[in-house]
gemmi code that builds the backbone of each chain (N, CA, C; Angstrom):
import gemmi

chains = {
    "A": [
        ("UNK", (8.125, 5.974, -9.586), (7.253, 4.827, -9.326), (7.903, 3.516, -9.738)),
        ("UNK", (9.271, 3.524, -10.016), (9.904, 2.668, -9.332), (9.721, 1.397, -10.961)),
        ("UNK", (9.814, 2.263, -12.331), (8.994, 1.247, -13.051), (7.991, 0.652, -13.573)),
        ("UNK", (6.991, 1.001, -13.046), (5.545, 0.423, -12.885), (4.440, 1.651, -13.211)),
        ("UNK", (3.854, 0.750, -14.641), (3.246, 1.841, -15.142), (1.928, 1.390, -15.379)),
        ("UNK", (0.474, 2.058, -14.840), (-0.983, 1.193, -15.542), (-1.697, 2.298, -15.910)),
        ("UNK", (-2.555, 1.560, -16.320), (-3.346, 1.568, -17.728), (-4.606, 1.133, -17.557)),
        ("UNK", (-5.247, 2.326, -17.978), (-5.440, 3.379, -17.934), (-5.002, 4.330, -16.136)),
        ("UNK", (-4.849, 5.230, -16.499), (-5.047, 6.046, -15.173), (-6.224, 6.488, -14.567)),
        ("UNK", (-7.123, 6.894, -15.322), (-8.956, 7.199, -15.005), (-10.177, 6.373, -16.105)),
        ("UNK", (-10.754, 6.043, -15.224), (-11.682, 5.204, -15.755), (-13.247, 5.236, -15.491)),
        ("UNK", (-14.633, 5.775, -16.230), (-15.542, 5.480, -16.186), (-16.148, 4.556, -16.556)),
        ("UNK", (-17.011, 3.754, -16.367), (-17.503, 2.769, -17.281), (-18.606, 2.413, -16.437)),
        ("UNK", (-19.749, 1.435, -17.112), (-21.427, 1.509, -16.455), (-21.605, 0.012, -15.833)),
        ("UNK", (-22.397, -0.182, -15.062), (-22.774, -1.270, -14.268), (-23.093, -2.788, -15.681)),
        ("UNK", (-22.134, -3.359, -15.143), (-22.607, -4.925, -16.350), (-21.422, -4.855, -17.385)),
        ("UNK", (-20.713, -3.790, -17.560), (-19.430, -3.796, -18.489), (-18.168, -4.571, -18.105)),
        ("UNK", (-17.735, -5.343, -18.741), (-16.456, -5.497, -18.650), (-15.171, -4.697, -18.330)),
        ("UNK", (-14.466, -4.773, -17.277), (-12.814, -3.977, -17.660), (-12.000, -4.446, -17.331)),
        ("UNK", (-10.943, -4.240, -18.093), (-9.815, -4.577, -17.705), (-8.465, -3.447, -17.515)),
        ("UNK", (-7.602, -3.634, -16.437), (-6.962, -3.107, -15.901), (-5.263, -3.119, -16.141)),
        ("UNK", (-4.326, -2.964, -16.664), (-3.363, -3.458, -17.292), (-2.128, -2.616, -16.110)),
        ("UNK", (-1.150, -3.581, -15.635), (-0.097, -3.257, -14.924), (1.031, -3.723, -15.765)),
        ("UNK", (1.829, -2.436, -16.127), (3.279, -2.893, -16.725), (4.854, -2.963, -15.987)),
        ("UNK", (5.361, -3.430, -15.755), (6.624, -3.258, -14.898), (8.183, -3.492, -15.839)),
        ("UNK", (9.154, -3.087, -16.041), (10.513, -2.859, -16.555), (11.166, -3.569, -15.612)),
        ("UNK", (10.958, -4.132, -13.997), (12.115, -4.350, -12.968), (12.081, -5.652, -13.296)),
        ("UNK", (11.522, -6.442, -13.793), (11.878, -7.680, -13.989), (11.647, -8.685, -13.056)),
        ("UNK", (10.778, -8.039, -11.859), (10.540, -8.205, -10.220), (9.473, -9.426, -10.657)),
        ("UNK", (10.197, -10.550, -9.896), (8.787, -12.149, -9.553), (7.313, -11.872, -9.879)),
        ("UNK", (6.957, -10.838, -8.263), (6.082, -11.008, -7.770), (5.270, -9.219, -7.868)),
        ("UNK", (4.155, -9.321, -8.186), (3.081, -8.329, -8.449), (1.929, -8.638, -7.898)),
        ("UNK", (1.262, -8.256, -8.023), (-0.074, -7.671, -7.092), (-1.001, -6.608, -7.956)),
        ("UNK", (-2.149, -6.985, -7.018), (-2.814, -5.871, -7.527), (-3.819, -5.541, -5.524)),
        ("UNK", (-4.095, -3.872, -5.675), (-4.698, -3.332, -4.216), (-5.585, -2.944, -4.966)),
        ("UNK", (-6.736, -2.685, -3.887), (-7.866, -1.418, -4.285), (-7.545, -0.694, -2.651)),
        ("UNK", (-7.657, 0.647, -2.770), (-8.141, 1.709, -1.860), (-9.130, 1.949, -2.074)),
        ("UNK", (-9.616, 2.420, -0.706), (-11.255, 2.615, -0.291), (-10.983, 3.766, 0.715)),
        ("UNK", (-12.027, 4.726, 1.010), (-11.760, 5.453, 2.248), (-12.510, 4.425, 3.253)),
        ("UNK", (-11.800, 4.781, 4.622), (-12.183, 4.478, 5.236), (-11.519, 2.661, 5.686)),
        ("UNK", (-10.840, 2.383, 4.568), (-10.053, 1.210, 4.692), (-8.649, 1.090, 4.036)),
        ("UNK", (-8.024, 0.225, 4.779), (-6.307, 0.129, 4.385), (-5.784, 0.051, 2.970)),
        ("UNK", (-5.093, -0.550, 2.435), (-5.461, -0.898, 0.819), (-5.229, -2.566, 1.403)),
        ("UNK", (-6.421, -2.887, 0.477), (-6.595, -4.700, 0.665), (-6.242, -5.491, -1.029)),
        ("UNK", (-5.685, -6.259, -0.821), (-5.179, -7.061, -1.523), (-6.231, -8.124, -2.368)),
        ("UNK", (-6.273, -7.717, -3.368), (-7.032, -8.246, -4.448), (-6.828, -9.864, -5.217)),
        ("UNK", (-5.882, -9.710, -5.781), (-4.723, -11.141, -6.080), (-3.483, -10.545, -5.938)),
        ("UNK", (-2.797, -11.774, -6.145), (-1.112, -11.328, -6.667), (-0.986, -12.548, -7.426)),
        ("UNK", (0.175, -12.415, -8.005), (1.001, -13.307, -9.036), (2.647, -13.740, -8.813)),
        ("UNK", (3.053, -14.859, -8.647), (4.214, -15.276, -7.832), (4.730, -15.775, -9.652)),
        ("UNK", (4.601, -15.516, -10.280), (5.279, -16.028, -12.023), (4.191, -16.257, -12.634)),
        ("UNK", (5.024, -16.053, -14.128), (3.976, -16.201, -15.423), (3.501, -17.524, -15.417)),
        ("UNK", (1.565, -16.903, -15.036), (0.684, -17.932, -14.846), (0.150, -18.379, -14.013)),
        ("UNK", (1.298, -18.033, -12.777), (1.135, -18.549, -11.621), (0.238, -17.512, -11.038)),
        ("UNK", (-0.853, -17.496, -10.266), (-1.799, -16.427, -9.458), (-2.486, -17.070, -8.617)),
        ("UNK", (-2.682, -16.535, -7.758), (-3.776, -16.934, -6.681), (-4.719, -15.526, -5.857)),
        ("UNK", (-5.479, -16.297, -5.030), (-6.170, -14.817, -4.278), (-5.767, -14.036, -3.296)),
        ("UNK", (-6.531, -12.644, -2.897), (-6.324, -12.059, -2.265), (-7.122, -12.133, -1.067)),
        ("UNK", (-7.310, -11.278, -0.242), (-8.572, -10.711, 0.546), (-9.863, -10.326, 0.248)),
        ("UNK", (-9.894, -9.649, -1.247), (-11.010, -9.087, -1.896), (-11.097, -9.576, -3.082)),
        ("UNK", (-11.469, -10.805, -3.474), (-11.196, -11.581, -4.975), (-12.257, -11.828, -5.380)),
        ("UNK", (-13.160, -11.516, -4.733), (-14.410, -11.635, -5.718), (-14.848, -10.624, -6.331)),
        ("UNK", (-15.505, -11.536, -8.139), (-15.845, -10.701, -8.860), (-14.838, -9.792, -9.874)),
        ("UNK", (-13.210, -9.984, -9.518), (-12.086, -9.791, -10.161), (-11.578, -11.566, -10.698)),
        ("UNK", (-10.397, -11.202, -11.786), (-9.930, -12.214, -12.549), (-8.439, -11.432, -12.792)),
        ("UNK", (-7.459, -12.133, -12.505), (-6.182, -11.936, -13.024), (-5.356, -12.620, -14.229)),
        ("UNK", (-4.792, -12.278, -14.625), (-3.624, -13.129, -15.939), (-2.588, -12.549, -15.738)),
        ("UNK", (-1.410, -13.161, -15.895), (-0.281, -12.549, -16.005), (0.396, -13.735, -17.244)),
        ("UNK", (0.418, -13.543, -18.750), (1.117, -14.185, -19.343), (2.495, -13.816, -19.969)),
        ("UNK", (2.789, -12.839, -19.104), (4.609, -11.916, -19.256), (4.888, -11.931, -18.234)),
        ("UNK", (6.438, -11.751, -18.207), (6.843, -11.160, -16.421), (6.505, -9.759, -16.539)),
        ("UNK", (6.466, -9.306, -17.456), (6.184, -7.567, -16.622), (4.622, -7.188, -17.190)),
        ("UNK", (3.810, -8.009, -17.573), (2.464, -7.610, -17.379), (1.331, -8.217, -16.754)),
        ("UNK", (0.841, -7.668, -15.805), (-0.152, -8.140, -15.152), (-1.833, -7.753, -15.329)),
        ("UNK", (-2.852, -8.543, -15.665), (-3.366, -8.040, -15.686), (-4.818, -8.115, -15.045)),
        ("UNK", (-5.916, -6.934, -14.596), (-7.066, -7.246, -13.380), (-8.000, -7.090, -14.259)),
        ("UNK", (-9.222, -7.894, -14.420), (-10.267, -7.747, -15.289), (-11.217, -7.810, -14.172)),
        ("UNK", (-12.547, -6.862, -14.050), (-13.912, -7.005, -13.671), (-14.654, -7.612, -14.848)),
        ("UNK", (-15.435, -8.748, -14.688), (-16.052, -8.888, -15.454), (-17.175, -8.616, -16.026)),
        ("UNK", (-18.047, -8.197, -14.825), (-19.056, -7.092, -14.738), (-18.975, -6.302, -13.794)),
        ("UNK", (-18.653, -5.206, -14.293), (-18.894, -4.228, -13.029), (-19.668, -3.810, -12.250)),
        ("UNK", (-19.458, -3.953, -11.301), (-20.263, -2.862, -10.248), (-20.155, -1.949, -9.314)),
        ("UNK", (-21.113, -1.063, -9.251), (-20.855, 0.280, -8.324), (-20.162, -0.260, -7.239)),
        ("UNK", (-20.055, -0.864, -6.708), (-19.351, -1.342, -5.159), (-17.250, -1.547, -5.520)),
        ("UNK", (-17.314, -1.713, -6.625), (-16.074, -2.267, -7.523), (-15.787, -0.236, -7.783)),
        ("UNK", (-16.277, 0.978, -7.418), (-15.088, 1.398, -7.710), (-14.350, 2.240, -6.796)),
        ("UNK", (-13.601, 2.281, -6.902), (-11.847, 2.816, -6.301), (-11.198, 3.150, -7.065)),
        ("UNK", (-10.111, 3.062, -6.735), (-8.308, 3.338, -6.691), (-7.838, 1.820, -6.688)),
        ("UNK", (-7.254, 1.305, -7.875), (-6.541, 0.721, -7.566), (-5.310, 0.599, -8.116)),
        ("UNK", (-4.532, -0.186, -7.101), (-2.717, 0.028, -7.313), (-2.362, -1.583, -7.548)),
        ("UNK", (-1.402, -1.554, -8.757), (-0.270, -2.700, -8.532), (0.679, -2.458, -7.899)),
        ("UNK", (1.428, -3.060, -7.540), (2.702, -3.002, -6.947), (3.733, -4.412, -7.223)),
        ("UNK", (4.935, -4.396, -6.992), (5.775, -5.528, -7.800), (6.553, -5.682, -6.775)),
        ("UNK", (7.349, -7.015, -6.135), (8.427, -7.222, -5.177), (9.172, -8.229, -6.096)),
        ("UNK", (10.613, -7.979, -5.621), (12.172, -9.131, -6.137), (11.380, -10.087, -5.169)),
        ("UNK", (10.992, -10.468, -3.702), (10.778, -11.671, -2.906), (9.860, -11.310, -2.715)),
        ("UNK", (9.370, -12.580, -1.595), (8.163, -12.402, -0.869), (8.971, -12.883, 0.890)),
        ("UNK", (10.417, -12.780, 0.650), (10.924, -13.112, 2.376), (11.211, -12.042, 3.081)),
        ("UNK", (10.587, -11.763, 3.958), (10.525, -10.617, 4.561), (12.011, -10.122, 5.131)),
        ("UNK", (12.342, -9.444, 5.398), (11.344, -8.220, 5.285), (11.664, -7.690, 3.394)),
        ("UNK", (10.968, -7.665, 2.527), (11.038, -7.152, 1.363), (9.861, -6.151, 1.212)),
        ("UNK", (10.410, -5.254, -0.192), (10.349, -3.824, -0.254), (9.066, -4.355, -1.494)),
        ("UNK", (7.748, -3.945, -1.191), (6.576, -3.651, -2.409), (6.816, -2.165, -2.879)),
        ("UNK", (6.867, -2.051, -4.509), (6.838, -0.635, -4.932), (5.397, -0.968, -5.270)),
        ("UNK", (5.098, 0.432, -5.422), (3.435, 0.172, -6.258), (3.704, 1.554, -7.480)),
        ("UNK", (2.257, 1.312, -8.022), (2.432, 1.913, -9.460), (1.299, 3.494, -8.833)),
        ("UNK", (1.186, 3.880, -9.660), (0.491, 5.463, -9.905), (-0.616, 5.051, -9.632)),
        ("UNK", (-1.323, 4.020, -9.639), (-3.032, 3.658, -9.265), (-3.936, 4.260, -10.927)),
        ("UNK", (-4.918, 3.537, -10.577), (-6.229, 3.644, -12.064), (-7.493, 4.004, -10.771)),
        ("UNK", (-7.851, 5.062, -11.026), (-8.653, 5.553, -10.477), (-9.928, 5.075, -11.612)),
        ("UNK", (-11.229, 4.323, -10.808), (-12.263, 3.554, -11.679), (-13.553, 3.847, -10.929)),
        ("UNK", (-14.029, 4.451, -11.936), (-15.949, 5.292, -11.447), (-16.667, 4.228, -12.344)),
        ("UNK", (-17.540, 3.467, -11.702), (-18.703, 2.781, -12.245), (-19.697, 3.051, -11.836)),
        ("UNK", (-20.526, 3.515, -13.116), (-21.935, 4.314, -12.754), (-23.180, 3.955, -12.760)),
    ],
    "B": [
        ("UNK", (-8.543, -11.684, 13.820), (-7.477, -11.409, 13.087), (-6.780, -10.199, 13.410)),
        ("UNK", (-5.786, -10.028, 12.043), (-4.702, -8.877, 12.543), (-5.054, -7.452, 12.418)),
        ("UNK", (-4.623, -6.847, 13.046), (-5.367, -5.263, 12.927), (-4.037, -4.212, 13.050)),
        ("UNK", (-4.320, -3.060, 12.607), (-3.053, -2.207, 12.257), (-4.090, -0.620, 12.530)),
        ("UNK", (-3.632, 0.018, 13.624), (-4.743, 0.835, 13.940), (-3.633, 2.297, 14.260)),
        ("UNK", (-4.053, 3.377, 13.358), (-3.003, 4.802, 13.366), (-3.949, 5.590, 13.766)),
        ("UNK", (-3.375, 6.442, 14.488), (-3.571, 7.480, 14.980), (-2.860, 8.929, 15.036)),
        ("UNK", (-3.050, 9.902, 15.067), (-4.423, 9.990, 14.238), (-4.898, 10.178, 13.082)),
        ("UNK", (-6.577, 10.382, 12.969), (-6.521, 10.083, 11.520), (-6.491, 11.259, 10.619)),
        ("UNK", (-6.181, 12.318, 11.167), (-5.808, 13.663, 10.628), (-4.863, 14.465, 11.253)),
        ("UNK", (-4.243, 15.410, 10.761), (-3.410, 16.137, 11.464), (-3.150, 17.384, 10.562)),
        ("UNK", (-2.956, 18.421, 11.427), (-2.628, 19.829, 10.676), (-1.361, 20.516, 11.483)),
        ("UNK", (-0.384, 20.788, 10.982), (0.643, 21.438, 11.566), (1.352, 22.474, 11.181)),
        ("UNK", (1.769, 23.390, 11.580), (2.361, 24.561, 10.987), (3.804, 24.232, 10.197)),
        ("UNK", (4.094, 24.934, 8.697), (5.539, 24.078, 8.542), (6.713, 24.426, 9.341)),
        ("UNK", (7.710, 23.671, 9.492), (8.593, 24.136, 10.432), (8.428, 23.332, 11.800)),
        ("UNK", (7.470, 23.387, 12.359), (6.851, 22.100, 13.524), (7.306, 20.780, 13.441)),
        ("UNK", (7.682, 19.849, 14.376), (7.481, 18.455, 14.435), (6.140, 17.666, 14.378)),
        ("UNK", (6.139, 16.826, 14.135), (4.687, 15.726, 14.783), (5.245, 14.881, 15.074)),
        ("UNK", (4.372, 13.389, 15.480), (4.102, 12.318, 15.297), (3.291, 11.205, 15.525)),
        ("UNK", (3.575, 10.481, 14.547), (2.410, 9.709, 14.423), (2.382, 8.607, 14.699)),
        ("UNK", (1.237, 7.762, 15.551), (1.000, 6.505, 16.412), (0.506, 5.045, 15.194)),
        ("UNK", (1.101, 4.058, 15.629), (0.647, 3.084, 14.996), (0.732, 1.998, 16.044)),
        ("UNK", (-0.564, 1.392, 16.296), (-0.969, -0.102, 17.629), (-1.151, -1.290, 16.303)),
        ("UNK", (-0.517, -2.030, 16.760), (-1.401, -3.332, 15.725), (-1.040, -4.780, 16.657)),
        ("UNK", (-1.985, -5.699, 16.243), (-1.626, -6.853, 16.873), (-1.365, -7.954, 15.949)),
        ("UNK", (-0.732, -7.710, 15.255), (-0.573, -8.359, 14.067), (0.454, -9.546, 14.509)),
        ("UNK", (0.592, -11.117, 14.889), (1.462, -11.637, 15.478), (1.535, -13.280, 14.435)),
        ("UNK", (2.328, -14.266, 14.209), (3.961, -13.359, 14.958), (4.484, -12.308, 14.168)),
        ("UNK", (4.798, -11.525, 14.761), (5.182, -10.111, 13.752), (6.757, -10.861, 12.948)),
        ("UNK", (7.089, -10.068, 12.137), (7.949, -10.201, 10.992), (8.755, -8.332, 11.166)),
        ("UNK", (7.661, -7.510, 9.901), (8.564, -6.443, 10.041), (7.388, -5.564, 10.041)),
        ("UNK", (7.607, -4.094, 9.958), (6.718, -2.736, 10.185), (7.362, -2.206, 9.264)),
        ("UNK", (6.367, -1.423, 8.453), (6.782, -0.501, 7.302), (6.144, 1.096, 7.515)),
        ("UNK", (6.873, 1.932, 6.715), (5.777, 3.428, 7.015), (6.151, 3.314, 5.330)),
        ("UNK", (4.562, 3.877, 4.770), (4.711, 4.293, 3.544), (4.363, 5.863, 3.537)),
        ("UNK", (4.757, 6.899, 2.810), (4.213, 8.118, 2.329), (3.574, 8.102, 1.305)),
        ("UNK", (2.438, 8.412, 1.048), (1.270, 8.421, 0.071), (1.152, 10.022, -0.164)),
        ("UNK", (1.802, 10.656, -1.776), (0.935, 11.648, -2.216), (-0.332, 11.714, -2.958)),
        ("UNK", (-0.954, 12.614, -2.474), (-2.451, 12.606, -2.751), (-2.569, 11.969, -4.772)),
        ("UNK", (-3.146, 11.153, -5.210), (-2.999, 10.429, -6.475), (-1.572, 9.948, -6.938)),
        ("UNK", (-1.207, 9.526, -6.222), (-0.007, 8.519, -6.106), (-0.420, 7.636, -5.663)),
        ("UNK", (0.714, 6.764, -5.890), (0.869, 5.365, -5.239), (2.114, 5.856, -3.664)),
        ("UNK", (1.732, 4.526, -2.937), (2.603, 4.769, -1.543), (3.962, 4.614, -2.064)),
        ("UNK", (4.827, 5.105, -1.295), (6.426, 4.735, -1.283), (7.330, 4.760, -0.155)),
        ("UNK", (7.939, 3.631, -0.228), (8.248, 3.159, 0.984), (9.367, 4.291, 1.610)),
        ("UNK", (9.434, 4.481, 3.555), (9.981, 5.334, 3.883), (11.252, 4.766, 4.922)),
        ("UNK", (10.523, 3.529, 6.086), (11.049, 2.993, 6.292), (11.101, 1.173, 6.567)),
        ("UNK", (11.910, 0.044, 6.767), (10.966, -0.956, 6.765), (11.822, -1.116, 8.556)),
        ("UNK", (11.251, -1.835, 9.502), (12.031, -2.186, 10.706), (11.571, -3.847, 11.009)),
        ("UNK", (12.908, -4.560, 11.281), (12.216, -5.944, 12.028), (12.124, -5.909, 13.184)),
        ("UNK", (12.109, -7.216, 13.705), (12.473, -7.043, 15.311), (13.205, -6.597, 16.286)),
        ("UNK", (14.238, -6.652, 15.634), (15.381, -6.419, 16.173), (15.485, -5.295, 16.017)),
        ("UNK", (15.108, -3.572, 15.331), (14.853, -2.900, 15.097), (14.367, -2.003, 15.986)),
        ("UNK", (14.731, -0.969, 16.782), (13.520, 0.096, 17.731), (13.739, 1.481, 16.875)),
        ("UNK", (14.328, 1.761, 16.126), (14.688, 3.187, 15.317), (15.507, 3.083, 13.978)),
        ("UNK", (14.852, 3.584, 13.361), (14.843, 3.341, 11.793), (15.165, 4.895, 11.067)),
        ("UNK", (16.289, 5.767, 10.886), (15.386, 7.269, 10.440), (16.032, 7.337, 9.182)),
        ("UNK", (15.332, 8.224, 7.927), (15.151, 8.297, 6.323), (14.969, 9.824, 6.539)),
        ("UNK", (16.352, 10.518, 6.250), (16.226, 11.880, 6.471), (15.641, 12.942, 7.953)),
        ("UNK", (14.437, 13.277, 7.171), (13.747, 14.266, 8.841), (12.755, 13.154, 9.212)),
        ("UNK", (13.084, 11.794, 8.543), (11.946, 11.184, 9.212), (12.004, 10.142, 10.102)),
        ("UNK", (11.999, 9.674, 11.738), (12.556, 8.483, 12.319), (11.050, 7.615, 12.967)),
        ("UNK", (11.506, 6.285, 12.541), (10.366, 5.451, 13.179), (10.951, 4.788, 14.101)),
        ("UNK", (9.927, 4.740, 15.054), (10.556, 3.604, 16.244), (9.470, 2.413, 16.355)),
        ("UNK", (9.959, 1.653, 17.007), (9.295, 0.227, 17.056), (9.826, -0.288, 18.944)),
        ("UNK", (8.287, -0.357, 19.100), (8.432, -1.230, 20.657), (7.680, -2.330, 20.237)),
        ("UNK", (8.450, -3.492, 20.296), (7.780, -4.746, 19.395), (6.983, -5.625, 21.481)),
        ("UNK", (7.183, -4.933, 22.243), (6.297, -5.488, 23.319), (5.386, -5.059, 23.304)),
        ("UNK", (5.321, -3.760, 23.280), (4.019, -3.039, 23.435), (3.157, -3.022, 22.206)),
        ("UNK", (3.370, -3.454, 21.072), (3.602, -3.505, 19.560), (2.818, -2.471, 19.260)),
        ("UNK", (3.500, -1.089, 19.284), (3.582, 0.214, 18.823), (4.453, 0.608, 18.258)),
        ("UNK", (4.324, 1.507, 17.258), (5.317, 2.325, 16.265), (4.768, 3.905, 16.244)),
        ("UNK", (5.837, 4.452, 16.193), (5.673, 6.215, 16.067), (6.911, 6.342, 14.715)),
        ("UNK", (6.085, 7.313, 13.903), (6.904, 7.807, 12.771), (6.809, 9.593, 13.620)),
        ("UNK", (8.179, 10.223, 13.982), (8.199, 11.312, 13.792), (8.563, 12.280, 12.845)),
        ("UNK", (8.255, 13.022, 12.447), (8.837, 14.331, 11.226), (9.390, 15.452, 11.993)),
        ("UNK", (10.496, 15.789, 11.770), (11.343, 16.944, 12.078), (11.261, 17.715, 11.207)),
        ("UNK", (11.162, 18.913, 11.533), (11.153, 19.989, 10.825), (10.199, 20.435, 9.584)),
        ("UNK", (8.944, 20.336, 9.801), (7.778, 19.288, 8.933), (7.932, 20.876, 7.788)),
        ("UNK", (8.018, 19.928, 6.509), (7.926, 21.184, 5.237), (6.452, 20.746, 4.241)),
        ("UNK", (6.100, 21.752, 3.356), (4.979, 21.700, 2.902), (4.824, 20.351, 2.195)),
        ("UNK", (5.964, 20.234, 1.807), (5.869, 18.721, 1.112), (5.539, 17.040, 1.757)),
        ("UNK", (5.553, 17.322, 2.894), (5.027, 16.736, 3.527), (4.102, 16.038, 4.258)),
        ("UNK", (3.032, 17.104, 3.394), (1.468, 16.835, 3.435), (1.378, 15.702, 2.493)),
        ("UNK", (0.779, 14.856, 3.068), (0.460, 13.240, 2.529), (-0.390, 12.509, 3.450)),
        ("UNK", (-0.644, 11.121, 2.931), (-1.179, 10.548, 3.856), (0.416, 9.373, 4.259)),
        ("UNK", (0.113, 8.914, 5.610), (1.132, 8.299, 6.164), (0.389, 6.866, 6.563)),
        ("UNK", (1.493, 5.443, 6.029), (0.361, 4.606, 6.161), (1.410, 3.569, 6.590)),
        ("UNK", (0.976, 3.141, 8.252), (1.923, 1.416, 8.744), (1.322, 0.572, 8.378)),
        ("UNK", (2.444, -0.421, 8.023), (1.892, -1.708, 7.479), (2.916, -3.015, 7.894)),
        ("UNK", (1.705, -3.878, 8.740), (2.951, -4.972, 9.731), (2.707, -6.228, 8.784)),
        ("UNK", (3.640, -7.023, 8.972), (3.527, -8.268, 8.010), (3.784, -9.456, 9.277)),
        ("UNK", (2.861, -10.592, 8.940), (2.875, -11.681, 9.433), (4.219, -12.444, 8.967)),
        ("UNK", (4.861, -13.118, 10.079), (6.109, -13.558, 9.823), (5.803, -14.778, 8.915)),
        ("UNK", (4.456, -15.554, 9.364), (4.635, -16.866, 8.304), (3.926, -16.675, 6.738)),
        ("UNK", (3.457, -15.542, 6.555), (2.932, -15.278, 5.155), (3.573, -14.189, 4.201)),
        ("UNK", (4.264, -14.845, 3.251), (5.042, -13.975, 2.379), (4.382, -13.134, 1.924)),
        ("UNK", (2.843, -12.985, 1.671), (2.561, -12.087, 0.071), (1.716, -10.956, 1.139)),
        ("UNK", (1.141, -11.330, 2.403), (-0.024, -10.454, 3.410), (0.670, -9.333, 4.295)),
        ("UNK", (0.530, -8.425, 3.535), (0.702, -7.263, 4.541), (-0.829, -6.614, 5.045)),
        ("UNK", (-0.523, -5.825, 5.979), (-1.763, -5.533, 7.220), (-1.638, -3.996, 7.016)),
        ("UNK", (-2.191, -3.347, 6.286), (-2.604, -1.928, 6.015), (-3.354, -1.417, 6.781)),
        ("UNK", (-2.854, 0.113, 7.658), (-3.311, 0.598, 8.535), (-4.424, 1.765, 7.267)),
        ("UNK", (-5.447, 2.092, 8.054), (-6.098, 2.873, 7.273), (-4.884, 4.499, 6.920)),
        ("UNK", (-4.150, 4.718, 7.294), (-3.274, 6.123, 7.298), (-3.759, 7.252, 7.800)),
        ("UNK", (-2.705, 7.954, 8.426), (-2.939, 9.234, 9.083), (-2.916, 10.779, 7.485)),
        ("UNK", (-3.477, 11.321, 7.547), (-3.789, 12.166, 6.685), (-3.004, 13.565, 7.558)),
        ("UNK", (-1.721, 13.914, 6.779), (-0.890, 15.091, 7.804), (-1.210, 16.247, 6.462)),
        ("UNK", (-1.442, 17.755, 7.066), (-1.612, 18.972, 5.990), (-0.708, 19.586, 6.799)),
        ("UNK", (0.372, 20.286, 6.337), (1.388, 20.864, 6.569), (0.911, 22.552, 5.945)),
        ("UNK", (0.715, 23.204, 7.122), (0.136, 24.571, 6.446), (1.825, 25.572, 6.753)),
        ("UNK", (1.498, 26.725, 5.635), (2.421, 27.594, 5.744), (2.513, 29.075, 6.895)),
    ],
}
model = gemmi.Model(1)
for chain_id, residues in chains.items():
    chain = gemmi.Chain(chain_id)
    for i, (resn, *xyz) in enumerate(residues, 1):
        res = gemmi.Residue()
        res.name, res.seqid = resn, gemmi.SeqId(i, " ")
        for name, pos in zip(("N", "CA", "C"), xyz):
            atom = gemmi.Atom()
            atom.name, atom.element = name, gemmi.Element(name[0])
            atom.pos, atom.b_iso = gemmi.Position(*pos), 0.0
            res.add_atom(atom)
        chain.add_residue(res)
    model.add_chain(chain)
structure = gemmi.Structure()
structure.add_model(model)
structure.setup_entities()
């Protein structure tokens, strides 16, 4: 997985809780991300992070919050959860963003909110 | 908007068999096409990436082609082994947006013995 390790891997937690989601990376790579998988849909893009500090949105950004104050940690907080908020989700890290460039992604945090 | 549409969305094949698998998208102006392999609680990993200029791409038993008119892609598998059961997922990128890739929902292949 190319480096890229999160934290936790399985996750329960109850409607109105806080979580947070922790992506670690060793490649030293710019640019990270964070996906959720869904059945029934592609994996959609949550935020990403172009440098420490630097973040902006995704496709699916509501109701998530990112930080990245390291190059190799990124991190996705729900601030309250909700049942609709859970999935699979994956970071993934790129050297560019000029195409054509290679996204690795991490092992995914599988997250049940009940 | 852009759409990335595989077909199909399941597949079962004996091991030893070929397949392959369809990807339509209208994702424009296109940039490049990716195939990822997804094991079941994994993350994807990349198999092949193709630009334009690109019609055949192959990574072992596995070759993708690209007709960037018709803007279709086929990933075939040769000689399909058990390990091969995964989900299979194209993903086209818009040439003017660095960070947006276009995730096809993935074809789900079970490679029986």
């Amino acid at each position: 997985d190319a480096g890229i390790t999160q934290s936790p891997r399985h996750k329960v937690t109850e409607t109105g809780t806080p979580v947070t989601l922790r992506c670690h990376q060793t490649e030293n790579h710019r640019y990270m991300y964070w996906y959720r998988q869904d059945p029934g849909h592609g994996l959609r893009l949550i935020h990403y992070s172009y440098g420490v500090k630097d973040t902006d949105k995704g496709e699916v950004s509501d109701g998530y919050s990112v930080s990245r104050s390291k190059t190799e940690d990124f991190l996705l907080t729900l601030e309250s959860a909700t049942s609709s908020q859970t999935s699979v989700y994956f970071c993934a890290i790129s050297e560019s963003q000029i195409h054509p460039y290679e996204q690795y992604f991490g092992p995914g945090t599988r997250l049940t909110v009940t | 908007k852009n759409q990335v549409e595989q077909s199909p969305q399941s597949l079962i094949i004996l091991e030893g068999k070929n397949c392959t698998l369809q990807c339509n998208y209208t994702v424009s102006p296109f940039s490049n096409l990716r195939w990822y392999k997804q094991d079941t609680g994994r993350g994807p990993v990349s198999l092949t990436i193709m630009t334009f200029s690109e019609n055949t791409k192959s990574n072992g038993r596995y070759t993708a082609t690209l007709d960037a008119d018709t803007k279709q892609s086929s990933l075939h598998i040769t000689a399909s082994q058990l390990s091969d059961s995964a989900s299979y997922i194209c993903v086209v990128s818009e040439r003017n947006s660095g960070y947006a890739l276009n995730f096809g929902k993935g074809t789900s292949l079970l490679v029986t013995p």
